[in-house]
DSSP file (Angstrom, degrees, kcal/mol; ACC not computed):
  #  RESIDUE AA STRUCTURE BP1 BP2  ACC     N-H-->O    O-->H-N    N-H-->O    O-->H-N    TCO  KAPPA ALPHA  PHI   PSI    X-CA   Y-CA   Z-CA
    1    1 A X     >        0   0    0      0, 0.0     4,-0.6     0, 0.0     5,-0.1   0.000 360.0 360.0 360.0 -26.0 -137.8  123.4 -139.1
    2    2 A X  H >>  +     0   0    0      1,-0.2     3,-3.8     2,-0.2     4,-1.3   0.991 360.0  51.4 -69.1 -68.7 -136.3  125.7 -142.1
    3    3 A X  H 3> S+     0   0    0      1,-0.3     4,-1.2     2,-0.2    -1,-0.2   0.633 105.0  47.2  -7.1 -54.9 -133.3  125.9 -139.9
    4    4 A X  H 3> S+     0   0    0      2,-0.2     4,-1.9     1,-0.1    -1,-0.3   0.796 116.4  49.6 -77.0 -20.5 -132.9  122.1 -139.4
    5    5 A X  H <X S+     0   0    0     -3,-3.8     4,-2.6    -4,-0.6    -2,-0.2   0.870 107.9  58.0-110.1 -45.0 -133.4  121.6 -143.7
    6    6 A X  H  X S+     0   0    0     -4,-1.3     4,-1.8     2,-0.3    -1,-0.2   0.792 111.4  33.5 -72.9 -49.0 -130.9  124.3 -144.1
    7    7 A X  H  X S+     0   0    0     -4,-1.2     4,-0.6     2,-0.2     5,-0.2   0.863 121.2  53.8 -90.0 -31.8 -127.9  122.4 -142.1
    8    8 A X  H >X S+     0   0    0     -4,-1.9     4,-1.6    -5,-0.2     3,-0.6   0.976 112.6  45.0 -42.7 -60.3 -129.4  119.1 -143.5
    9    9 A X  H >< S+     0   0    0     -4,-2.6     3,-0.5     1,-0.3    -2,-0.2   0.820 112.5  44.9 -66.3 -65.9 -129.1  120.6 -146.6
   10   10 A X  H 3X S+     0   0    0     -4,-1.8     4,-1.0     1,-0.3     3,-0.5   0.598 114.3  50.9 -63.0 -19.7 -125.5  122.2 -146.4
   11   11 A X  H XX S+     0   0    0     -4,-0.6     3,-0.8    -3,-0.6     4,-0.5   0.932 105.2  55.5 -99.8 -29.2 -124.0  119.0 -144.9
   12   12 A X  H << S+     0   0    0     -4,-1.6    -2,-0.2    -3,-0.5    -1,-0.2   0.343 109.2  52.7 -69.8 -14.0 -125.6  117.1 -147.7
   13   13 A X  H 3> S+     0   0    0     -3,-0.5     4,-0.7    -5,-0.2    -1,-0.3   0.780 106.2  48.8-105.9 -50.5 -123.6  119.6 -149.8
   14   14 A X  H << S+     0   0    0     -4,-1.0     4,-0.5    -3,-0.8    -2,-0.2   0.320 109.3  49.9-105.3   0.4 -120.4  119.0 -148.3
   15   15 A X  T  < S+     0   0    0     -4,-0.5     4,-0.5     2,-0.2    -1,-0.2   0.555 114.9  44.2-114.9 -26.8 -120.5  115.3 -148.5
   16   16 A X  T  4 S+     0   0    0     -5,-0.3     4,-0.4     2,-0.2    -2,-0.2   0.665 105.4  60.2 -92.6  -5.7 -121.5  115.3 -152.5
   17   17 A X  S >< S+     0   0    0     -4,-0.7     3,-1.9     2,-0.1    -2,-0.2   0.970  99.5  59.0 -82.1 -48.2 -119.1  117.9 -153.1
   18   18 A X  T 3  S+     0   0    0     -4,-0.5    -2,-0.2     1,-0.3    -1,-0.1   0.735  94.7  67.5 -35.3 -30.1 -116.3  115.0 -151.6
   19   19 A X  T 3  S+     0   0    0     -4,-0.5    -1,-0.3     2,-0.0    -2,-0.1   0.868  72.8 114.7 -86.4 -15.1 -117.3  112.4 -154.4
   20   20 A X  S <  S-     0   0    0     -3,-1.9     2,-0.3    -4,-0.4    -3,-0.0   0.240  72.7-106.8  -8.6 169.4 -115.9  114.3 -157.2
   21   21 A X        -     0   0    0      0, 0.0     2,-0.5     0, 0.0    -1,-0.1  -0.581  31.8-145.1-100.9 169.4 -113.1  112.9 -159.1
   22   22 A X        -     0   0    0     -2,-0.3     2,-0.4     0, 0.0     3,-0.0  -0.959  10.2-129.9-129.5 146.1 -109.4  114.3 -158.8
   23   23 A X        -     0   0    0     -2,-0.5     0, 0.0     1,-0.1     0, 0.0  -0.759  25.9 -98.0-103.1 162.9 -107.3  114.5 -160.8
   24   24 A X     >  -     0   0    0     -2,-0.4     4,-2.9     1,-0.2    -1,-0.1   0.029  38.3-107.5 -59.5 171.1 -103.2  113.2 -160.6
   25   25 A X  H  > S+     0   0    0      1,-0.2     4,-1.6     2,-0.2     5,-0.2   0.904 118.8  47.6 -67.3 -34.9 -100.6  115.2 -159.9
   26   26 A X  H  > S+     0   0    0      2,-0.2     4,-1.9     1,-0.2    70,-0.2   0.843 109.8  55.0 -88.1 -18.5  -99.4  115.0 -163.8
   27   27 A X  H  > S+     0   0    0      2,-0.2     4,-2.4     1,-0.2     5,-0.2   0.846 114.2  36.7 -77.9 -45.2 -102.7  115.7 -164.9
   28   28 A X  H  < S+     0   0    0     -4,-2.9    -2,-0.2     1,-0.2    -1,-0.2   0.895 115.4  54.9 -72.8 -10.0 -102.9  118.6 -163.0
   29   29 A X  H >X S+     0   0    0     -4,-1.6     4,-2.8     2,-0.2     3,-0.9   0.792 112.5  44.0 -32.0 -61.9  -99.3  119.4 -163.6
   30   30 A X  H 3X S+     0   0    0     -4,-1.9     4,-3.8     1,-0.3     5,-0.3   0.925 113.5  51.2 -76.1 -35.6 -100.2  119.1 -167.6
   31   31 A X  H 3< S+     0   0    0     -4,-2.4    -1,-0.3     1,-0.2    -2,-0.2   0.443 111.5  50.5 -85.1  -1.3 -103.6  121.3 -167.1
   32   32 A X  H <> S+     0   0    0     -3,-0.9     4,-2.1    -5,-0.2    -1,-0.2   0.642 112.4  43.6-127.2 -65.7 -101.4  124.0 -165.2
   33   33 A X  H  X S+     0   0    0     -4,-2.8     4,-1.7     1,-0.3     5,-0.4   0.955 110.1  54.7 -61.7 -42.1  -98.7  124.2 -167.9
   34   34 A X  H  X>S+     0   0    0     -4,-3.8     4,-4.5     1,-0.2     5,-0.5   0.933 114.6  43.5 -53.2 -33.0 -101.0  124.3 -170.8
   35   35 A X  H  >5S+     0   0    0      1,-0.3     4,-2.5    -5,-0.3     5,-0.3   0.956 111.5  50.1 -77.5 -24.4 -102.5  127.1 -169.1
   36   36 A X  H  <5S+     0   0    0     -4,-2.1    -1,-0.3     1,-0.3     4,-0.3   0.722 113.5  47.2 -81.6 -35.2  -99.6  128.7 -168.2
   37   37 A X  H  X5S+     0   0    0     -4,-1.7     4,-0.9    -3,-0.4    -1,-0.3   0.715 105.3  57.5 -84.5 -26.6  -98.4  128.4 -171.7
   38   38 A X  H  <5S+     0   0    0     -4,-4.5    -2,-0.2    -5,-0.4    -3,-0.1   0.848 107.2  48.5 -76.2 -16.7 -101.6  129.7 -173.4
   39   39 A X  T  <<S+     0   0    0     -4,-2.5    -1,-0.2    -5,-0.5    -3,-0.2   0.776 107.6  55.5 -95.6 -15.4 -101.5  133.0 -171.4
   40   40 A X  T  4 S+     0   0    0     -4,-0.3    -2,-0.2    -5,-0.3    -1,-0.2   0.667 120.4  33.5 -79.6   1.0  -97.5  133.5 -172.5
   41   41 A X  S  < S+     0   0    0     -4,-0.9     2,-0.2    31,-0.1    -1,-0.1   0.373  93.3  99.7-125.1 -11.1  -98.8  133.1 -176.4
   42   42 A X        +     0   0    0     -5,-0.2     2,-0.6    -4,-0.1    -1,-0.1   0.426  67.6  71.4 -79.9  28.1 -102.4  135.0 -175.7
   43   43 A X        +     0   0    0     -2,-0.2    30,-0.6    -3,-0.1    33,-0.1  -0.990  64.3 163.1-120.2 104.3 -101.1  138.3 -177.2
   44   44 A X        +     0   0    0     -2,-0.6    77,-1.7    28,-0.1     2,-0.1   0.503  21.3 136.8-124.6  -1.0 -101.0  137.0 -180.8
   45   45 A X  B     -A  120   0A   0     75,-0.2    75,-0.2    28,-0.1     2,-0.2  -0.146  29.1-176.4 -88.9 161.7 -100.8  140.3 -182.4
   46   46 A X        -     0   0    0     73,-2.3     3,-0.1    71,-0.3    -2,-0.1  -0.458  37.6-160.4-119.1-178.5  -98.6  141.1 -185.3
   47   47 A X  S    S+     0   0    0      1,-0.5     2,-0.1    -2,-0.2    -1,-0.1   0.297  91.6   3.9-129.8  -0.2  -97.1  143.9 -187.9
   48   48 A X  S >  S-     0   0    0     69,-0.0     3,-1.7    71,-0.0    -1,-0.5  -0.507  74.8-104.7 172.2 157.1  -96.0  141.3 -190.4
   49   49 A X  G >  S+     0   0    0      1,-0.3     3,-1.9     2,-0.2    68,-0.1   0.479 115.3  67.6 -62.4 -27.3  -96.0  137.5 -191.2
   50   50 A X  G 3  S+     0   0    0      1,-0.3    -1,-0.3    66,-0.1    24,-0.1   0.908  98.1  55.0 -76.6 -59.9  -91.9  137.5 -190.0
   51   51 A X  G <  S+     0   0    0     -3,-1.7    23,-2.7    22,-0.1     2,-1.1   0.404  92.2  89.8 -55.6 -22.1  -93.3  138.2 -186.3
   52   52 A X  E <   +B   73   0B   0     -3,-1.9    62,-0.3    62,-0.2    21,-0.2  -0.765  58.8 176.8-102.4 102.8  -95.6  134.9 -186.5
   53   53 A X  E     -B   72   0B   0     19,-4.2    19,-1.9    -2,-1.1     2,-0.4  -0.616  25.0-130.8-106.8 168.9  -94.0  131.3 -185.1
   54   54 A X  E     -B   71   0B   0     17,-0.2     2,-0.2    -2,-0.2    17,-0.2  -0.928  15.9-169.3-106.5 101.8  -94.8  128.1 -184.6
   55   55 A X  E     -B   70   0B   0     15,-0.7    15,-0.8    -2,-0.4     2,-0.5  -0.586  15.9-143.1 -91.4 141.3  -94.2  126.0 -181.5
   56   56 A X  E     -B   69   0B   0     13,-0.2     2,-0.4    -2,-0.2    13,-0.2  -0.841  26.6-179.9 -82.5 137.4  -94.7  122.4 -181.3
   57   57 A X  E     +B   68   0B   0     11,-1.2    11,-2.8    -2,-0.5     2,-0.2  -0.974  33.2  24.2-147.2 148.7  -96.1  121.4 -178.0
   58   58 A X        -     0   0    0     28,-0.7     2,-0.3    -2,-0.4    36,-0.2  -0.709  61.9-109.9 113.1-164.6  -97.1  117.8 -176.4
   59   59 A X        -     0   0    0     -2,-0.2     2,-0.4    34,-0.1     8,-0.2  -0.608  19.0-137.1-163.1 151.9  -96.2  114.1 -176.9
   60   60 A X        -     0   0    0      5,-0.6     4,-0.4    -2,-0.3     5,-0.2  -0.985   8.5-150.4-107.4 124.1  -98.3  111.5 -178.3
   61   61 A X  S    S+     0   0    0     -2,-0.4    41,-0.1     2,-0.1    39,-0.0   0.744  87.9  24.0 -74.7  -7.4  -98.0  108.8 -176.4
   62   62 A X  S    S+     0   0    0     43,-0.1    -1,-0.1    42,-0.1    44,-0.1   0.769 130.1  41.5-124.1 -74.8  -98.8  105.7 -179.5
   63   63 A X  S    S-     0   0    0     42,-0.2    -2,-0.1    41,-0.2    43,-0.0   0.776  99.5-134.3 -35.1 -66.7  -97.7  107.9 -182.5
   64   64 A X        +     0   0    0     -4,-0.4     2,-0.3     1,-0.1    -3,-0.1   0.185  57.8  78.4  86.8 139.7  -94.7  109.7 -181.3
   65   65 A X  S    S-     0   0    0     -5,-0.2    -5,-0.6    -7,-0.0     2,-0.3  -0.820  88.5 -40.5 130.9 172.3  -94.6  113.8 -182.1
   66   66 A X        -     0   0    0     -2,-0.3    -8,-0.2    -7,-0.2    43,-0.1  -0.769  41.5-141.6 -77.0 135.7  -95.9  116.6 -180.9
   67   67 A X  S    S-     0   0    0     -2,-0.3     2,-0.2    -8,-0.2    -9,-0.2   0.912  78.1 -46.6 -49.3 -37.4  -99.8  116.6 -179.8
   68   68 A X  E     -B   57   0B   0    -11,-2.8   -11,-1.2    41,-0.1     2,-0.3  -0.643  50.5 -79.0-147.5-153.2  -99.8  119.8 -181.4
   69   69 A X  E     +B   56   0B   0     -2,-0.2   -13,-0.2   -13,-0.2     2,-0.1  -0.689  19.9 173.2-128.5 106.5  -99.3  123.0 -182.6
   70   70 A X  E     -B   55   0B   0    -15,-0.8   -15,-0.7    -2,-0.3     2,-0.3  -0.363  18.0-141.3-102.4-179.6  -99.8  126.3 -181.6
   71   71 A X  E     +B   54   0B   0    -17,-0.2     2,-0.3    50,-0.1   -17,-0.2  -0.984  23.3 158.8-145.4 152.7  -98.9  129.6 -182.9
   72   72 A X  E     -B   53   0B   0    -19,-1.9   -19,-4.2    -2,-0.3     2,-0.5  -0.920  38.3-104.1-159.5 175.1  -97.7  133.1 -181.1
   73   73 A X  E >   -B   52   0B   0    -30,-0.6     3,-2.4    -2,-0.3     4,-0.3  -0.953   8.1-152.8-141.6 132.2  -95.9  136.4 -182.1
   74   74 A X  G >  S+     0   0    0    -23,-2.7     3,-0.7    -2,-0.5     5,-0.2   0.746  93.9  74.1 -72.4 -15.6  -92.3  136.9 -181.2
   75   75 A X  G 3  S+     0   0    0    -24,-0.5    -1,-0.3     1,-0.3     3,-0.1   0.462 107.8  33.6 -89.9  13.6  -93.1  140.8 -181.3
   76   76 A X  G <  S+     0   0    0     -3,-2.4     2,-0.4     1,-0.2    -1,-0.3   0.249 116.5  47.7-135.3  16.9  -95.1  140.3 -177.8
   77   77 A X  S <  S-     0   0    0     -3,-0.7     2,-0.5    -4,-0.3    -1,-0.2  -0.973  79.4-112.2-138.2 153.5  -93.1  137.4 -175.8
   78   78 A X     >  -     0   0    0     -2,-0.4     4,-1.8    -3,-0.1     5,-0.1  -0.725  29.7-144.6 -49.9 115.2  -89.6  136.5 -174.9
   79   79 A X  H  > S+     0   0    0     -2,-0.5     4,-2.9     2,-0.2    -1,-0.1   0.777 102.9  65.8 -38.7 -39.2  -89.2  133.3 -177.1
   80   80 A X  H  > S+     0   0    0      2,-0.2     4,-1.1     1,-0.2    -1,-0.2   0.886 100.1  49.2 -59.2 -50.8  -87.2  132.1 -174.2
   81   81 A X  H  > S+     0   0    0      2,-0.2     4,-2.9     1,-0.2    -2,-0.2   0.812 112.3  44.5 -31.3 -63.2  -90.5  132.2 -172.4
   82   82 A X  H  X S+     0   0    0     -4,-1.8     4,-2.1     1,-0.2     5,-0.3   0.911 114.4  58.2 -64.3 -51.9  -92.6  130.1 -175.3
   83   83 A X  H  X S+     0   0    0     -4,-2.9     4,-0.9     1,-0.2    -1,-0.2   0.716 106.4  39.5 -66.0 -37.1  -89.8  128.1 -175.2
   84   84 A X  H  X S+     0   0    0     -4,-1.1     4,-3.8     2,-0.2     3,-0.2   0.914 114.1  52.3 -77.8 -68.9  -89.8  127.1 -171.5
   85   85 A X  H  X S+     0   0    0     -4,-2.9     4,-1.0     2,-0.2    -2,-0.2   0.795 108.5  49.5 -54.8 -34.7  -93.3  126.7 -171.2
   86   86 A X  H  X S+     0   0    0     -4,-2.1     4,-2.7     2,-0.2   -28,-0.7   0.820 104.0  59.2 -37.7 -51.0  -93.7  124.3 -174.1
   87   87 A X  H  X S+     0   0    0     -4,-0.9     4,-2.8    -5,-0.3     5,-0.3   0.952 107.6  52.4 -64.4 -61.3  -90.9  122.4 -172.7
   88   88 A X  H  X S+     0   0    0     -4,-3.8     4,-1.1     2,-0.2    -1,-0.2   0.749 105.4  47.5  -6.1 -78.0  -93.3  122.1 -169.8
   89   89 A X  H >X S+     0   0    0     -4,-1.0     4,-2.8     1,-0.2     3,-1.2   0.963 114.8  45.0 -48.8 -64.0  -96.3  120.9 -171.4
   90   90 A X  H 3X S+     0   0    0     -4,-2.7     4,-1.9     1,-0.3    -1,-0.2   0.893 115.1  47.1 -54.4 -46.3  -94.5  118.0 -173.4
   91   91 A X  H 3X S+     0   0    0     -4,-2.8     4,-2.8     2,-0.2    -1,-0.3   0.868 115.8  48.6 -78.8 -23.2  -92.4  117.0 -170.1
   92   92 A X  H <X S+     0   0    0     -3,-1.2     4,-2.8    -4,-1.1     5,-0.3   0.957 118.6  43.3 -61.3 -67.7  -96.4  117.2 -168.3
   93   93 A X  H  X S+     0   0    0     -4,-2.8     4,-0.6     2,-0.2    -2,-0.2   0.889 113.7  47.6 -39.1 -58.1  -97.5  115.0 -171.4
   94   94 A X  H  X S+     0   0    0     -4,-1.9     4,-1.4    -5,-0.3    -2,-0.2   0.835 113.3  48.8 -62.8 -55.0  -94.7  112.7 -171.3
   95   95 A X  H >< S+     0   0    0     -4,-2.8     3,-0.6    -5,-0.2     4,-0.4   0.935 113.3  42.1 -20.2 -77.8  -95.1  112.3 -167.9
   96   96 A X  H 3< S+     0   0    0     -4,-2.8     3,-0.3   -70,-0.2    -2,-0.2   0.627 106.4  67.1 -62.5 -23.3  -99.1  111.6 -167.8
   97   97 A X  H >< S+     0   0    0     -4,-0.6     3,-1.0    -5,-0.3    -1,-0.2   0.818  86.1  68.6 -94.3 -19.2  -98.4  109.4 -170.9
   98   98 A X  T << S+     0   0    0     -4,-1.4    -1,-0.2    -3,-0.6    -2,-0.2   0.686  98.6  58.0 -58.2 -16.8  -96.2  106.6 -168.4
   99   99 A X  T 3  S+     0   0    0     -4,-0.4     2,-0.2    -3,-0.3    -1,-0.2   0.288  99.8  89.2 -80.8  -7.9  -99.6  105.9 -166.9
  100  100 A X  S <  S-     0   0    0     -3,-1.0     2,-0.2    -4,-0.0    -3,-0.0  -0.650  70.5-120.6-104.3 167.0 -101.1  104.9 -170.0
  101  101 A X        -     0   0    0     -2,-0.2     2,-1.2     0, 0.0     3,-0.3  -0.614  38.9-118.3-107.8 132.8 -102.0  102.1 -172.5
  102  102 A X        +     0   0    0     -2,-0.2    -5,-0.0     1,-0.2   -40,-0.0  -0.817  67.0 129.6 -94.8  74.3 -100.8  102.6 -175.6
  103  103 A X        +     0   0    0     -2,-1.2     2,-0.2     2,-0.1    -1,-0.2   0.615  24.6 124.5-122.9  -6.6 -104.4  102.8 -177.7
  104  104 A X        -     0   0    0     -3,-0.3   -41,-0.2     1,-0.1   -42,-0.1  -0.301  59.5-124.5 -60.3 118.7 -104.6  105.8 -179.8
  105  105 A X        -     0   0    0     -2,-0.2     2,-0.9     1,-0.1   -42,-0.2   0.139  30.9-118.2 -26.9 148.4 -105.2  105.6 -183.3
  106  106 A X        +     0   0    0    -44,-0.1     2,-0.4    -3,-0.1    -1,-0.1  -0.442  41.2 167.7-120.3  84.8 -102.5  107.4 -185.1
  107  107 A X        -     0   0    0     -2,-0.9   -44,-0.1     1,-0.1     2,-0.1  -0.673  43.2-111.8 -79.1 141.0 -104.0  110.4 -187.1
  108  108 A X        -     0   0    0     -2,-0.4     2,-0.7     1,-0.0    -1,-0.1  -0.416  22.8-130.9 -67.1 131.5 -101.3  112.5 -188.3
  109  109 A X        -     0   0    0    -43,-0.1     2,-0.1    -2,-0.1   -43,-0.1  -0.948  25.5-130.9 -90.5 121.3 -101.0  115.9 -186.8
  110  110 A X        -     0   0    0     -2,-0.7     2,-0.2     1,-0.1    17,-0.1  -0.263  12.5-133.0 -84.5 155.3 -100.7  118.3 -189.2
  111  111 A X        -     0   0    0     15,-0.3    15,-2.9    -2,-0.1     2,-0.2  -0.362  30.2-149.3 -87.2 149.8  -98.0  120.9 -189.1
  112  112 A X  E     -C  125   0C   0     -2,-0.2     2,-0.5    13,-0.2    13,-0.2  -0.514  17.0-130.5-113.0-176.3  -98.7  124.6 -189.8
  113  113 A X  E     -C  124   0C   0     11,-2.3     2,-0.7    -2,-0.2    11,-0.6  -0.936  17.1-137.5-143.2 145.9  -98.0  127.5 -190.7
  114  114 A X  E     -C  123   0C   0     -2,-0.5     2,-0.4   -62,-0.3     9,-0.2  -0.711  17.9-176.7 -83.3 116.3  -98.3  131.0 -189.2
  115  115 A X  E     -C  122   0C   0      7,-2.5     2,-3.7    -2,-0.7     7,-2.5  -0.946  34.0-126.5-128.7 143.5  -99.5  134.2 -191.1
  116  116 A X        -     0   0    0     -2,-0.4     3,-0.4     5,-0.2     2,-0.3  -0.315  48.2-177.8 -78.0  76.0  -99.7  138.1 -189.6
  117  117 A X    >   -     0   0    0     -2,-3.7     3,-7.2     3,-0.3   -71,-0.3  -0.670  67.2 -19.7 -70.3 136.0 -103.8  138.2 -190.7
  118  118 A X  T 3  S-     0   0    0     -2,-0.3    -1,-0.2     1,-0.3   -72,-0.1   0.749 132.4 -46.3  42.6  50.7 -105.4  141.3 -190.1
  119  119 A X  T 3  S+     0   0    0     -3,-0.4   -73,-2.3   -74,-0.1     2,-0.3   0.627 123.5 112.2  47.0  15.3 -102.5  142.4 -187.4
  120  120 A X  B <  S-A   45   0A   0     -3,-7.2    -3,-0.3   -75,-0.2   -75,-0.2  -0.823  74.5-133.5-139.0 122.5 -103.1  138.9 -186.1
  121  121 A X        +     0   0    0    -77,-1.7    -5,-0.2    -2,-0.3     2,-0.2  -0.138  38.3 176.8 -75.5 128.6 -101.0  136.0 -186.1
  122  122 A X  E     -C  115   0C   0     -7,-2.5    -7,-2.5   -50,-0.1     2,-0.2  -0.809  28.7-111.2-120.8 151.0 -103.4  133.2 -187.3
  123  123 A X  E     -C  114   0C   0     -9,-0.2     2,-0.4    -2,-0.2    -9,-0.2  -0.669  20.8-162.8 -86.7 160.4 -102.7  129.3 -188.0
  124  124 A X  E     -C  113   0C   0    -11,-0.6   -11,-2.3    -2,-0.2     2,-0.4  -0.987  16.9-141.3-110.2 120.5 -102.7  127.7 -191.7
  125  125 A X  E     -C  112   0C   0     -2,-0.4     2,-0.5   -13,-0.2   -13,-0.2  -0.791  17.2-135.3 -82.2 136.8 -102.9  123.8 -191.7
  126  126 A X              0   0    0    -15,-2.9   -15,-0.3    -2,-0.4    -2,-0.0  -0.966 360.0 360.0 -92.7 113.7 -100.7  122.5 -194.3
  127  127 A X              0   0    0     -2,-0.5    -1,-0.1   -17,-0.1   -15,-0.1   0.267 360.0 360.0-124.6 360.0 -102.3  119.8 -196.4
């Protein structure tokens, strides 16, 4: 009887695991790049503020802009790299955002600024 509960059980598994959601190809595209960009930037440390950039990354699909900003340190990446992978995201965004309705409110993303804190490149919002 355990037996029989046990392959009930496991097929019962294999049939709720199928109703998930999926995601599109541009969303997994976009979730891919991000990631892909956040491990070329996850080295953030610095020896002074000169060494600390700022990338714009994204589209807003209502708004227009970058969704965001991040920050990384030139003294552990190719630039070329950050540069490429950025390029990614937004085309991933831009993409993903042709499928959409135009409803976001349009809060301002604010721009930053990068400073070498503690040997590590930290963001500043600029108000």
């Amino acid at each position: 009887m355990k037996c029989k509960l046990g392959i009930v059980f496991g097929l019962s598994m294999i049939f709720l695991t199928g109703c998930a959601t999926t995601e599109t190809g541009a969303q997994l595209t976009q979730n891919h790049s991000s990631s892909s960009l956040e491990q070329v930037i996850a080295d953030k440390g610095c020896d002074a503020s000169f060494q600390c950039k700022v990338i714009a990354v994204g589209e807003r699909l209502t708004c227009g802009g970058p969704s965001r900003y991040l920050v990384y340190s030139s003294r552990n990446v190719n630039e070329d790299d950050v540069e490429r992978a950025a390029k990614a995201v937004t085309l991933a965004e831009q993409a993903d955002n042709k499928d959409k309705i135009a409803s976001e409110i349009c809060e301002p993303v604010l721009p930053i600024q990068a400073l070498c804190i503690s040997n590590t490149c930290k963001s500043i919002v600029l108000k």
